[in-house]
NUVEXFI-141497 format. One record per atom (N, C-alpha, C, CB): x, y, z; residue in one letter; atom name. Coordinates in Angstrom, 2 decimals. Each point is the difference from the previous one (the first is absolute). Glycine has a CB too. Example, Ala and Ser with C-alpha at 12.3 -4.5 7.8 and 13.67 -1.06 7.14 Angstrom:
REM residues 2
<node east="13.19" north="-5.69" up="7.80" aa="A" at="N"/>
<node east="-0.89" north="1.19" up="0.00" aa="A" at="CA"/>
<node east="0.90" north="1.20" up="0.00" aa="A" at="C"/>
<node east="-1.89" north="-1.17" up="1.25" aa="A" at="CB"/>
<node east="1.54" north="2.22" up="-1.97" aa="S" at="N"/>
<node east="0.82" north="1.19" up="0.06" aa="S" at="CA"/>
<node east="-0.77" north="1.09" up="0.73" aa="S" at="C"/>
<node east="1.18" north="-0.63" up="-2.15" aa="S" at="CB"/>
***
This chain:
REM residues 97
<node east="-11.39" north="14.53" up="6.36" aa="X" at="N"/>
<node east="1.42" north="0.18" up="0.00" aa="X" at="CA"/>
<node east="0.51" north="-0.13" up="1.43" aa="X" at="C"/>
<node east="-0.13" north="1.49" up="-2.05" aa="X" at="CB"/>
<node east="1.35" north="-1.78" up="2.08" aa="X" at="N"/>
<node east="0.49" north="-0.56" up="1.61" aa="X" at="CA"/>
<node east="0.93" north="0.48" up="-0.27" aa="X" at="C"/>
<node east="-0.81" north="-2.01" up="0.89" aa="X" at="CB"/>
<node east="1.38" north="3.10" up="0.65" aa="X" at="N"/>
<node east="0.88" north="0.94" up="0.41" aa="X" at="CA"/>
<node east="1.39" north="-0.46" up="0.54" aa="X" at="C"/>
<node east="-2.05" north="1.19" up="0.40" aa="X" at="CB"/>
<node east="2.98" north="-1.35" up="-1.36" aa="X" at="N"/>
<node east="1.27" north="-0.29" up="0.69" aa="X" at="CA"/>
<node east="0.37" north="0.02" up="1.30" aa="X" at="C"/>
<node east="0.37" north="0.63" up="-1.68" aa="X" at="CB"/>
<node east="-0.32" north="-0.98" up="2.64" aa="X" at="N"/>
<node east="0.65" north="1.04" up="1.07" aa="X" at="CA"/>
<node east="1.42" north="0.34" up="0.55" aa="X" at="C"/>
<node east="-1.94" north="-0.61" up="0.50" aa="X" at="CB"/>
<node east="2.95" north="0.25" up="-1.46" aa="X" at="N"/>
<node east="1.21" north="0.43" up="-0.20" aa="X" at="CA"/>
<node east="-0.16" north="1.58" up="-0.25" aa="X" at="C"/>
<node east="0.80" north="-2.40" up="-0.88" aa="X" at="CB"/>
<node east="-1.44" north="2.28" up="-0.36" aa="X" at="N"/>
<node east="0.18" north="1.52" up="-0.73" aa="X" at="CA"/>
<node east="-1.37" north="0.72" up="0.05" aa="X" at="C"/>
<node east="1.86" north="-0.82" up="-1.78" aa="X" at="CB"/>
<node east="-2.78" north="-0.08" up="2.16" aa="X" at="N"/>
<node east="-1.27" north="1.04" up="-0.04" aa="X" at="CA"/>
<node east="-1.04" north="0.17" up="-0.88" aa="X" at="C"/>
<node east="1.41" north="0.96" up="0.83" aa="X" at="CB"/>
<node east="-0.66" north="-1.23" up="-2.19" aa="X" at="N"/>
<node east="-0.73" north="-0.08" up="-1.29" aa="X" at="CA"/>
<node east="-0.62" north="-1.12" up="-0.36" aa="X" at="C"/>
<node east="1.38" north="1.36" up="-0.63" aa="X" at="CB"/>
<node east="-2.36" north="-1.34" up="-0.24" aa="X" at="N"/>
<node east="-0.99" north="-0.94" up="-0.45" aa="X" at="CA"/>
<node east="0.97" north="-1.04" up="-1.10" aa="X" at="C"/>
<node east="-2.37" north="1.94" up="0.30" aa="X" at="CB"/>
<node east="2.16" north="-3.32" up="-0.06" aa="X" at="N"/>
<node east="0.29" north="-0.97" up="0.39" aa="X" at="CA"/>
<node east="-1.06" north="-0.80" up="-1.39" aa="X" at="C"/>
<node east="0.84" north="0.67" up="3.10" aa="X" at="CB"/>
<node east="-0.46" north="-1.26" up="-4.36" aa="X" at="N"/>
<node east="-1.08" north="-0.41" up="-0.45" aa="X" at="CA"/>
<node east="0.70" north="-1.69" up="-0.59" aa="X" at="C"/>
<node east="-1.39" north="2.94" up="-0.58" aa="X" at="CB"/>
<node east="2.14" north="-2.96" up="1.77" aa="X" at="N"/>
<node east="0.36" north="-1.81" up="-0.72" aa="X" at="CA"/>
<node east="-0.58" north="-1.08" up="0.41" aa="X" at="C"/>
<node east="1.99" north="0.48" up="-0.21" aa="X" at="CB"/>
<node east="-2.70" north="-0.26" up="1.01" aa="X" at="N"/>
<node east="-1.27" north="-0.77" up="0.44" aa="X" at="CA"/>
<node east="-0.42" north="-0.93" up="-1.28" aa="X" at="C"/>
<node east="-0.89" north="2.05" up="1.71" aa="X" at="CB"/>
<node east="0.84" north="-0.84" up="-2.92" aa="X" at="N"/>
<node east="-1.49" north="-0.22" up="-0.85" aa="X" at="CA"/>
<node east="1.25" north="-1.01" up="-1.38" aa="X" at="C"/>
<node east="-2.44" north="3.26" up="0.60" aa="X" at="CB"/>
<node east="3.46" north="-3.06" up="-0.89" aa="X" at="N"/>
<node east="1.36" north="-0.37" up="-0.43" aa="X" at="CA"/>
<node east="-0.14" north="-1.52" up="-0.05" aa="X" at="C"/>
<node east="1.35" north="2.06" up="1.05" aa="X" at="CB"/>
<node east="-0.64" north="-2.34" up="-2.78" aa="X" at="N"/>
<node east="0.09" north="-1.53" up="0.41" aa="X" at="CA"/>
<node east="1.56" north="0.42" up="0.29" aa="X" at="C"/>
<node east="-1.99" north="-1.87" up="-1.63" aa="X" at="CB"/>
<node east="2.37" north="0.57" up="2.39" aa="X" at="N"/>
<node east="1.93" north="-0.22" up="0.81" aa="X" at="CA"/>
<node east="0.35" north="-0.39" up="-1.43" aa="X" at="C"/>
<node east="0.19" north="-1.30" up="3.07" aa="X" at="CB"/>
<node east="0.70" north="1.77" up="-3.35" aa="X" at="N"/>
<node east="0.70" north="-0.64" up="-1.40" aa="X" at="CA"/>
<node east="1.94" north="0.23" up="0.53" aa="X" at="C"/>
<node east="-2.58" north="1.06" up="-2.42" aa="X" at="CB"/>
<node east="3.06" north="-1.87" up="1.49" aa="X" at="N"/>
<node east="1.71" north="0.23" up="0.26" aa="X" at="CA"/>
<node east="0.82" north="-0.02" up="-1.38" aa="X" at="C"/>
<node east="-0.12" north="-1.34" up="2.39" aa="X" at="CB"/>
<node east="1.38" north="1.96" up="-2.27" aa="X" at="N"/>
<node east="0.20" north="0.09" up="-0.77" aa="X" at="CA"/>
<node east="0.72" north="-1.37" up="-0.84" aa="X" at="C"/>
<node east="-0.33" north="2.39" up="1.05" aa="X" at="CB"/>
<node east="0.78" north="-3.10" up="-0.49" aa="X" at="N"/>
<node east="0.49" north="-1.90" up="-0.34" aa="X" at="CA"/>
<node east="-0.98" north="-0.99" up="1.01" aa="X" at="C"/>
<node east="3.11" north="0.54" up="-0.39" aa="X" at="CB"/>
<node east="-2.94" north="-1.77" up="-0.38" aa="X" at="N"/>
<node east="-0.62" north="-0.98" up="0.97" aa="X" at="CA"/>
<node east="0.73" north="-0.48" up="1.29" aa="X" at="C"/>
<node east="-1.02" north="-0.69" up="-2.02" aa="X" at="CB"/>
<node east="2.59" north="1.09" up="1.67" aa="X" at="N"/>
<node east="0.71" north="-0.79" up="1.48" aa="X" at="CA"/>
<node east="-0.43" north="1.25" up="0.67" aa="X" at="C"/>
<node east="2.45" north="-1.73" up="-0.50" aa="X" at="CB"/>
<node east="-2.56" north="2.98" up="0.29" aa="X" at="N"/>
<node east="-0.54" north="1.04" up="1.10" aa="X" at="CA"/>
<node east="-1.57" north="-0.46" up="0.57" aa="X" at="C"/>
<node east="1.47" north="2.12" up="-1.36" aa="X" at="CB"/>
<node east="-2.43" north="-2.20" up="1.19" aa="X" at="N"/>
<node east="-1.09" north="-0.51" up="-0.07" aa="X" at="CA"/>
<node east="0.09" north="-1.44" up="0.84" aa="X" at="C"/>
<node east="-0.46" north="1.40" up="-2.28" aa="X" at="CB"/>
<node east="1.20" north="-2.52" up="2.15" aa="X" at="N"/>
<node east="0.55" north="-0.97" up="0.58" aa="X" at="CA"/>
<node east="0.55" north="0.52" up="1.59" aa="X" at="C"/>
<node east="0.56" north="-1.02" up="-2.60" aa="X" at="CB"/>
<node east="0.34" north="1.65" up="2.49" aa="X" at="N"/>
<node east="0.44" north="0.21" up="1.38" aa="X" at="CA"/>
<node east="-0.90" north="0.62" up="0.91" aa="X" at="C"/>
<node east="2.02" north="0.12" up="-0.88" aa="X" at="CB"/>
<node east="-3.24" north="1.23" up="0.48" aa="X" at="N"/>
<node east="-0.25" north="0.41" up="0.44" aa="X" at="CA"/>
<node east="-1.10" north="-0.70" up="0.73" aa="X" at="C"/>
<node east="1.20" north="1.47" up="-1.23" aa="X" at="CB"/>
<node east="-2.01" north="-2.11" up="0.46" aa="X" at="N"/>
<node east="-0.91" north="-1.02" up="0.52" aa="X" at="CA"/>
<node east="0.28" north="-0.99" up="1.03" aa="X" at="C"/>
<node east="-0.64" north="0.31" up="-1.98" aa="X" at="CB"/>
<node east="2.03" north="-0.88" up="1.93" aa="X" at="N"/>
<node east="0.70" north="-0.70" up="0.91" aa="X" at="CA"/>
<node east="0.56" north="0.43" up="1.08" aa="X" at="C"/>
<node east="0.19" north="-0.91" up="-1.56" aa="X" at="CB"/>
<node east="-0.11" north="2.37" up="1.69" aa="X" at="N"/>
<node east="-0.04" north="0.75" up="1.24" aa="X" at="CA"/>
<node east="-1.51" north="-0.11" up="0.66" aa="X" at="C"/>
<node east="1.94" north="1.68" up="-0.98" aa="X" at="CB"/>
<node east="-2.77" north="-1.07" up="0.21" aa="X" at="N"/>
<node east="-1.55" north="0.15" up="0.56" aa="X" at="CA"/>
<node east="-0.21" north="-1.44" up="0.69" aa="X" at="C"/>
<node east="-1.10" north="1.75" up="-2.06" aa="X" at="CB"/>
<node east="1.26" north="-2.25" up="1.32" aa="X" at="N"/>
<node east="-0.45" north="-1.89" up="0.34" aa="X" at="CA"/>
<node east="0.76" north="-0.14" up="1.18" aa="X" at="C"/>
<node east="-0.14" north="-1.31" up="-2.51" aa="X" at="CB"/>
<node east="1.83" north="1.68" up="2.96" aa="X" at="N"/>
<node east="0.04" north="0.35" up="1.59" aa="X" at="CA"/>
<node east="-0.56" north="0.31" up="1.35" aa="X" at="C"/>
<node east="0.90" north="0.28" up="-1.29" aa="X" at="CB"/>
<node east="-1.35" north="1.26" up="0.30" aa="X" at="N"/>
<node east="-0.31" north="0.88" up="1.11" aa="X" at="CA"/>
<node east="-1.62" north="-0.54" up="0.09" aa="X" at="C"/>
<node east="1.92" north="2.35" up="-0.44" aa="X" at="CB"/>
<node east="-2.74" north="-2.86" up="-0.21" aa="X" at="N"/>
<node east="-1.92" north="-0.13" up="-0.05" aa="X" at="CA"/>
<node east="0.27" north="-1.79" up="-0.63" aa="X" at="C"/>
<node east="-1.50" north="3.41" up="-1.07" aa="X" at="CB"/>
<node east="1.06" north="-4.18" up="2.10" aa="X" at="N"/>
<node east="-0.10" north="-1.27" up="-0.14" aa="X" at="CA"/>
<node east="-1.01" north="-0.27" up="-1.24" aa="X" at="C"/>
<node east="0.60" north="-0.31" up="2.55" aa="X" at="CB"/>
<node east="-1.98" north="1.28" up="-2.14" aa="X" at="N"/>
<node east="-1.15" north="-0.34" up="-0.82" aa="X" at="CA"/>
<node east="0.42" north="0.81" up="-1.51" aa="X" at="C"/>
<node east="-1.99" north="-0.23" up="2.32" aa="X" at="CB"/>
<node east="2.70" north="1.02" up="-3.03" aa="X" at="N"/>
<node east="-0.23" north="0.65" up="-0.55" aa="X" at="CA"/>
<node east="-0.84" north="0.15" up="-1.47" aa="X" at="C"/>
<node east="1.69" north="0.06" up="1.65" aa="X" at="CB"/>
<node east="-0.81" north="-1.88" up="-2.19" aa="X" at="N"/>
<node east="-0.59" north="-1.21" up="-0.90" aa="X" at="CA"/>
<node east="-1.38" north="0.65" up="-0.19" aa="X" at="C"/>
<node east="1.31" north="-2.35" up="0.99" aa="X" at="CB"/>
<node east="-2.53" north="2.08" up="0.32" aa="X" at="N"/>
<node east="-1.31" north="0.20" up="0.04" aa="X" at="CA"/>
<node east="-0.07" north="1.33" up="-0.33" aa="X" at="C"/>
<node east="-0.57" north="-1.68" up="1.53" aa="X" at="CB"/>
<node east="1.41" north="2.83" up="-1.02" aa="X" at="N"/>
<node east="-0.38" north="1.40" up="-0.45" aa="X" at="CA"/>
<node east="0.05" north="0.36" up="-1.41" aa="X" at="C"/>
<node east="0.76" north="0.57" up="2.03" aa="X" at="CB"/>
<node east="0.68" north="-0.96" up="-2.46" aa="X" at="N"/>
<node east="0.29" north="1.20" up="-1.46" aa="X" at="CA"/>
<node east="0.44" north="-1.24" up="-1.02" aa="X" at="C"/>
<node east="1.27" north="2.80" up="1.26" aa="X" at="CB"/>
<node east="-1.78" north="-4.67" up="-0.65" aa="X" at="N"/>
<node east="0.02" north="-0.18" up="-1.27" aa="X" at="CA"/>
<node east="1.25" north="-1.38" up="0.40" aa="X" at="C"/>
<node east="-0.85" north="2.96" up="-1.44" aa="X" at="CB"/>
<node east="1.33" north="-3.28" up="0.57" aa="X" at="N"/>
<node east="1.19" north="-0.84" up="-0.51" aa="X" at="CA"/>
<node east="0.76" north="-0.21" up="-0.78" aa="X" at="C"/>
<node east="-0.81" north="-0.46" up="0.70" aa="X" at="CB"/>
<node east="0.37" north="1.42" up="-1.90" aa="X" at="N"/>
<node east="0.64" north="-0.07" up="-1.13" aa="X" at="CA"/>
<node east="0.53" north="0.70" up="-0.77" aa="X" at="C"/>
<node east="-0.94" north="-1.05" up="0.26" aa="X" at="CB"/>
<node east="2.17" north="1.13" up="-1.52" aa="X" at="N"/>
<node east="0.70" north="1.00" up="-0.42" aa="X" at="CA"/>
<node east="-1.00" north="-0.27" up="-1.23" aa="X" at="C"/>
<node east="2.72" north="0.23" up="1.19" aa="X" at="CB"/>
<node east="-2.15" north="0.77" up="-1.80" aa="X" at="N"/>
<node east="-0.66" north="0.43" up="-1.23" aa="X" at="CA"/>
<node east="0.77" north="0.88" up="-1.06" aa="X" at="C"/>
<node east="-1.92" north="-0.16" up="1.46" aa="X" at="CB"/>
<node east="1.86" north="0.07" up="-2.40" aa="X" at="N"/>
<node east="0.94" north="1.15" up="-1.09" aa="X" at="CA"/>
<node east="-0.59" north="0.28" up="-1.10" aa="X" at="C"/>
<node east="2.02" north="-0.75" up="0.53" aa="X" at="CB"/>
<node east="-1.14" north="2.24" up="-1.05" aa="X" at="N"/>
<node east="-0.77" north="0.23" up="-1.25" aa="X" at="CA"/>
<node east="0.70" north="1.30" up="-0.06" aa="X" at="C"/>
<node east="-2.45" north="-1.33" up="0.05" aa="X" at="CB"/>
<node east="1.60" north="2.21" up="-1.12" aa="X" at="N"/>
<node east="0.63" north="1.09" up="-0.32" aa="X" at="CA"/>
<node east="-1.06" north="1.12" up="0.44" aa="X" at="C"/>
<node east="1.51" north="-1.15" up="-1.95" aa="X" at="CB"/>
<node east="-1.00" north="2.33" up="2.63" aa="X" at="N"/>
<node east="-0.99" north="1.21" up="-0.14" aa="X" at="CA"/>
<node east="0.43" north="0.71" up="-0.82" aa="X" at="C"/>
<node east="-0.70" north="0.11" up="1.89" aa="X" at="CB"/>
<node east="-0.42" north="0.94" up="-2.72" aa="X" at="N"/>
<node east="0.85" north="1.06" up="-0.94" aa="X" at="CA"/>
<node east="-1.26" north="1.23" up="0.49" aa="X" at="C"/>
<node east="1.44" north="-1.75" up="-2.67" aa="X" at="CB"/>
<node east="-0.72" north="3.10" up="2.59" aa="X" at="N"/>
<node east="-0.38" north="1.02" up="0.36" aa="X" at="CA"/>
<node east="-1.46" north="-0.10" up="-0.58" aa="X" at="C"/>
<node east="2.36" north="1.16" up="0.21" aa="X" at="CB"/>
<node east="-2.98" north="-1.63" up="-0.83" aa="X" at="N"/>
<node east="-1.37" north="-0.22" up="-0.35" aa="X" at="CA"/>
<node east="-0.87" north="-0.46" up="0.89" aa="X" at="C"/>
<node east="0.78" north="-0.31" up="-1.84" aa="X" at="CB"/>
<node east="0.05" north="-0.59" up="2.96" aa="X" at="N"/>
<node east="-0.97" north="-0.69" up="0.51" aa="X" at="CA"/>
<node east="-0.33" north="0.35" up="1.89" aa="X" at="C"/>
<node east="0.82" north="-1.89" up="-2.28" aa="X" at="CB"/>
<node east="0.24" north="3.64" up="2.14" aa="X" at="N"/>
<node east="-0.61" north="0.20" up="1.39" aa="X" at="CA"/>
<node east="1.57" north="0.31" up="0.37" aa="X" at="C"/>
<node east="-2.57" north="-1.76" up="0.51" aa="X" at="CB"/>
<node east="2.92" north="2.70" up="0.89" aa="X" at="N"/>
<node east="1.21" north="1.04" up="0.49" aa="X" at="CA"/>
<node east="0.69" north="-1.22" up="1.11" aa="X" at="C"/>
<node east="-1.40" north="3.07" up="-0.14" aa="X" at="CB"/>
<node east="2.58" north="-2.92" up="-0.44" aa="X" at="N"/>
<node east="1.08" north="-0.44" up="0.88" aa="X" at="CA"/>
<node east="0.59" north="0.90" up="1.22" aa="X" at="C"/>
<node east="0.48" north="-1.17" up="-2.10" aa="X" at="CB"/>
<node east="-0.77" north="0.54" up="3.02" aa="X" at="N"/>
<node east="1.09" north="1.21" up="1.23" aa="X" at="CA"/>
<node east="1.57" north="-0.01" up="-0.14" aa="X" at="C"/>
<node east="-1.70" north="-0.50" up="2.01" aa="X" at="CB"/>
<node east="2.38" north="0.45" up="-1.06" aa="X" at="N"/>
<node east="1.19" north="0.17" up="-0.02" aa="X" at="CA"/>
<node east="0.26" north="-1.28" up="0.63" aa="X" at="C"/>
<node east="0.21" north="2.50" up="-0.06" aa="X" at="CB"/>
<node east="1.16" north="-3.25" up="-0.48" aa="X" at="N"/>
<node east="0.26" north="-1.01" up="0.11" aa="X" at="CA"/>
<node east="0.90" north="0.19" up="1.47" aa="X" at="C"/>
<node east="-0.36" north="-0.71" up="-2.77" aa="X" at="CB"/>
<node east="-0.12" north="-0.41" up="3.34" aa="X" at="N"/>
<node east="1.02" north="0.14" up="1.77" aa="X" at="CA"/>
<node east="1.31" north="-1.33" up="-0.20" aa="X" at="C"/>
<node east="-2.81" north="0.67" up="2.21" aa="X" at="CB"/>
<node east="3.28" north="0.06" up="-1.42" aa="X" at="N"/>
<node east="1.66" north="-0.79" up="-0.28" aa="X" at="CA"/>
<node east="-0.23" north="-1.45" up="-0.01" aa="X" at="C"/>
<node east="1.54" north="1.74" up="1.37" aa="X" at="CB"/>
<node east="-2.16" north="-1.91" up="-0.47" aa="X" at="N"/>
<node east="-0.36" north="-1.52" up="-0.01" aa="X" at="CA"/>
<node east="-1.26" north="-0.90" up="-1.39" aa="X" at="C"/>
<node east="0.50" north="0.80" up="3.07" aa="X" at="CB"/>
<node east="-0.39" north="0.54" up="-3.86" aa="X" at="N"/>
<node east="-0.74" north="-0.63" up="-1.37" aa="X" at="CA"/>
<node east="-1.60" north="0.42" up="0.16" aa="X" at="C"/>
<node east="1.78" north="-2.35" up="-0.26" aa="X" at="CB"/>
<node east="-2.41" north="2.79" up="1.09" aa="X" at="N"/>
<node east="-1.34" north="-0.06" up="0.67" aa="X" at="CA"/>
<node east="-0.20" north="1.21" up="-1.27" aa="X" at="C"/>
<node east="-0.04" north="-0.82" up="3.28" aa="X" at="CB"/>
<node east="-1.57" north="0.52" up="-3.70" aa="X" at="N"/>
<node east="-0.16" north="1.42" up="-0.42" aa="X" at="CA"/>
<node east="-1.93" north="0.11" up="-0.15" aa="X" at="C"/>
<node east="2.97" north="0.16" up="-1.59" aa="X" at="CB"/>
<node east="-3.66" north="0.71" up="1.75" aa="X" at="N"/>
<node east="-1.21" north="-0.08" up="-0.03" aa="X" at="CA"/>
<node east="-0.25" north="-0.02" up="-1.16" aa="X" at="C"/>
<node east="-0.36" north="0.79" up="1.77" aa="X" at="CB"/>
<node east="-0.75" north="-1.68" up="-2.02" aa="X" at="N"/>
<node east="-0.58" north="0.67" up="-1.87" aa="X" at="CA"/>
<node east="-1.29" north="0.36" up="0.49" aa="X" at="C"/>
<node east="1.07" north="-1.74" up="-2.20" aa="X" at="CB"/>
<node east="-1.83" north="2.89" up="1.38" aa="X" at="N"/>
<node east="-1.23" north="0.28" up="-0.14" aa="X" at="CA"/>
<node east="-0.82" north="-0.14" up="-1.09" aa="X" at="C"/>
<node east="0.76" north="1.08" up="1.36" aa="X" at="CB"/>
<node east="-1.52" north="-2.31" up="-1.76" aa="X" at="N"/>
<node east="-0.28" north="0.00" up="-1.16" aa="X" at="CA"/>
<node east="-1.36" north="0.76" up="-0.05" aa="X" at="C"/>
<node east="1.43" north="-2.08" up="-0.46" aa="X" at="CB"/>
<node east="-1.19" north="2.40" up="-1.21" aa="X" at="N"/>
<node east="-1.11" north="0.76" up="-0.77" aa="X" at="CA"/>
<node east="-1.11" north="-0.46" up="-0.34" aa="X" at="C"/>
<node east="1.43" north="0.86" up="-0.71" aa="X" at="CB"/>
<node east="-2.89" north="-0.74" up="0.97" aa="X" at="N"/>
<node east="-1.37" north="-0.73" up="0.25" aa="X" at="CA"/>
<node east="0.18" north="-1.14" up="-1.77" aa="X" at="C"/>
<node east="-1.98" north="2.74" up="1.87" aa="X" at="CB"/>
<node east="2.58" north="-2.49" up="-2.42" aa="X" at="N"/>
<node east="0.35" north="-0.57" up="-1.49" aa="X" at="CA"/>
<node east="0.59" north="-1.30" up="0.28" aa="X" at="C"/>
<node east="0.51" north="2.25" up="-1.22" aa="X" at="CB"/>
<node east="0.18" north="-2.24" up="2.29" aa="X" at="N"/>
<node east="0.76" north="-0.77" up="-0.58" aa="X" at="CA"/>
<node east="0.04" north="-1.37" up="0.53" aa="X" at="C"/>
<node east="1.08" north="1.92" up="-0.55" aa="X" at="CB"/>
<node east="-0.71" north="-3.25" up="0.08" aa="X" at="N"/>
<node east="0.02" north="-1.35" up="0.02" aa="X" at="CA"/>
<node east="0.81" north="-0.30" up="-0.29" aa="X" at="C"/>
<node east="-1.47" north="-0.33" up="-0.17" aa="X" at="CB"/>
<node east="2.13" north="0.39" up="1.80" aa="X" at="N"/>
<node east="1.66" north="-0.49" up="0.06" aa="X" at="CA"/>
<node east="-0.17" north="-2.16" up="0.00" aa="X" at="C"/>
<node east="1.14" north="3.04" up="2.18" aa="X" at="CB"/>
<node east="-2.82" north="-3.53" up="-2.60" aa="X" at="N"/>
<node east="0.00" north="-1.42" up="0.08" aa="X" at="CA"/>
<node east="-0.18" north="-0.16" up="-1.59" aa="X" at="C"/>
<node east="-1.05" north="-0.54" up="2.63" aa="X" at="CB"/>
<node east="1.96" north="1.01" up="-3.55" aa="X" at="N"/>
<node east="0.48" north="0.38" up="-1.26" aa="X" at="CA"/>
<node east="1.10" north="-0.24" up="-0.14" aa="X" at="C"/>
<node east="-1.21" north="1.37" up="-0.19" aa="X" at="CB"/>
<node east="2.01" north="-0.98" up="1.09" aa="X" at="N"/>
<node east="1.70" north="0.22" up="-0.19" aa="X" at="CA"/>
<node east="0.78" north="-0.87" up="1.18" aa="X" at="C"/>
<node east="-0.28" north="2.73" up="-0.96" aa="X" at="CB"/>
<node east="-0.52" north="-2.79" up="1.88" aa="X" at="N"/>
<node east="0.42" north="-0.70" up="1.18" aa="X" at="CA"/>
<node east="-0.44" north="-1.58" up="0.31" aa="X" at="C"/>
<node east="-0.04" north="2.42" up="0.75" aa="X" at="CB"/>
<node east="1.23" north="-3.21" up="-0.45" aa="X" at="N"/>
<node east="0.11" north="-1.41" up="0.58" aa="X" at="CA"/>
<node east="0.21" north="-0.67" up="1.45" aa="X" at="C"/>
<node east="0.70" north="0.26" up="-2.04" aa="X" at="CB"/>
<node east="-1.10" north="-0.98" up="2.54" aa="X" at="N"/>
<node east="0.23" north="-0.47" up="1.52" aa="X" at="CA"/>
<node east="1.13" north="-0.95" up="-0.68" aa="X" at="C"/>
<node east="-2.64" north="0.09" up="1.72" aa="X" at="CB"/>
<node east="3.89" north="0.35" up="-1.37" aa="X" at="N"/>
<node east="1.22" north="-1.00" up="-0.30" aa="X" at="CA"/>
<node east="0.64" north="-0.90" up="1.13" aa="X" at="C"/>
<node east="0.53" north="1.73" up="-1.65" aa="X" at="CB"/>
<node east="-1.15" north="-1.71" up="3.03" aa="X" at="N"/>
<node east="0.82" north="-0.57" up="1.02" aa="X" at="CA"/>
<node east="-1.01" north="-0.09" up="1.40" aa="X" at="C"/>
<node east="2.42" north="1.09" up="-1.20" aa="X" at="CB"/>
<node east="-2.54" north="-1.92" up="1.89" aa="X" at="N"/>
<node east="-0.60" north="-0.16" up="1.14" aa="X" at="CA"/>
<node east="1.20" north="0.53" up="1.26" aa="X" at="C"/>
<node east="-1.71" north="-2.14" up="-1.23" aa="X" at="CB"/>
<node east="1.71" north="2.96" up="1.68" aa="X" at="N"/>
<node east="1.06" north="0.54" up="1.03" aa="X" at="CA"/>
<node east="-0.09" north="-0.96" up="1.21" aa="X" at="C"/>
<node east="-0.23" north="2.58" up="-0.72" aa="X" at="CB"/>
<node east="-0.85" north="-3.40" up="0.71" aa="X" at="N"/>
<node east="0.08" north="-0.98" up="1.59" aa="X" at="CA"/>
<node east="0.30" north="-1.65" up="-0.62" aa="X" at="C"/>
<node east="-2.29" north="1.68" up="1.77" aa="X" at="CB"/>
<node east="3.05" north="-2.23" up="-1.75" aa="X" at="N"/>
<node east="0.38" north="-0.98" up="-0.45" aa="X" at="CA"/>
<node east="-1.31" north="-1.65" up="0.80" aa="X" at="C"/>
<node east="3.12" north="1.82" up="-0.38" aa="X" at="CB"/>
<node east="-2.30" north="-1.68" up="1.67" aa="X" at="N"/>
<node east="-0.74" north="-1.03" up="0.40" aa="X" at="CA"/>
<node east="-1.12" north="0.42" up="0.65" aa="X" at="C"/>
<node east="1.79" north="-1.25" up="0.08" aa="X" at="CB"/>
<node east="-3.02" north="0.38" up="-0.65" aa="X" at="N"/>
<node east="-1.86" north="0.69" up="-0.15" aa="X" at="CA"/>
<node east="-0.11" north="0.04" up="1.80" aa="X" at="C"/>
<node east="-1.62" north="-1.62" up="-2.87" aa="X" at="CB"/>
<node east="2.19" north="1.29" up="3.65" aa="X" at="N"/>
<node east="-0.23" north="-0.07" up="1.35" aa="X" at="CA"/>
<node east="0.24" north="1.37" up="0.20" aa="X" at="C"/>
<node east="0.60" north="-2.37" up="0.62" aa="X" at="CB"/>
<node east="0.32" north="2.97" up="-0.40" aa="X" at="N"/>
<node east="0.66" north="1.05" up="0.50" aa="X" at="CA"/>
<node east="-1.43" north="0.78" up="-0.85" aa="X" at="C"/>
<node east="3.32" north="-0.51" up="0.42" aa="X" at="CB"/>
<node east="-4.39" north="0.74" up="-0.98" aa="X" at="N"/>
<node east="-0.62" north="0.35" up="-0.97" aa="X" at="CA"/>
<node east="-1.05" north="0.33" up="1.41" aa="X" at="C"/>
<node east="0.79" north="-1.41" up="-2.83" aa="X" at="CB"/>
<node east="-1.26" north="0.29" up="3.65" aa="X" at="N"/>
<node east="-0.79" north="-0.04" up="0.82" aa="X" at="CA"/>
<node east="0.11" north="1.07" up="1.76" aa="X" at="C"/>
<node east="-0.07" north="-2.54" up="-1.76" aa="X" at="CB"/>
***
């Protein structure tokens, strides 16, 4: 577990998939990151994805204004069931590199 250091307290979004609450939220936010971290593509990926969670499949945090919200899924569950890669967020494959 990793210690906030705003508040002090234990910190468990590390372990969290990033989920949002719409895709244009999810869209923008990525397109900020892709600003601020040239490489990021290579870190967390390139692609959107959608689907549905239902309380079965593991705890939702609290949704942040900007749509952000952690999920924690439940050792059960197979969100590659319900979930689709619907969009490549980097258009031209260069910018990829």
């Amino acid at each position: 577990m990793l210690q906030d250091i705003n508040t002090g307290k234990g910190n468990t979004s590390l372990l969290a998939l990033s989920c949002f609450s719409t895709t244009e939220k999810a869209e923008l936010f990525y397109l900020n990151l892709r600003k601020a971290f040239k490489n990021i593509a290579s870190t967390i990926g390139d692609s959107l994805s959608e689907g549905i969670l239902c309380n079965e499949d593991g705890r939702k945090a609290k949704t942040a204004s900007n749509g952000h919200f952690d999920f924690y899924e439940y050792e059960t569950c197979d969100l590659n069931k319900t979930f689709q890669i619907t969009k490549n967020l980097i258009e031209n494959k260069d910018e990829k590199d």
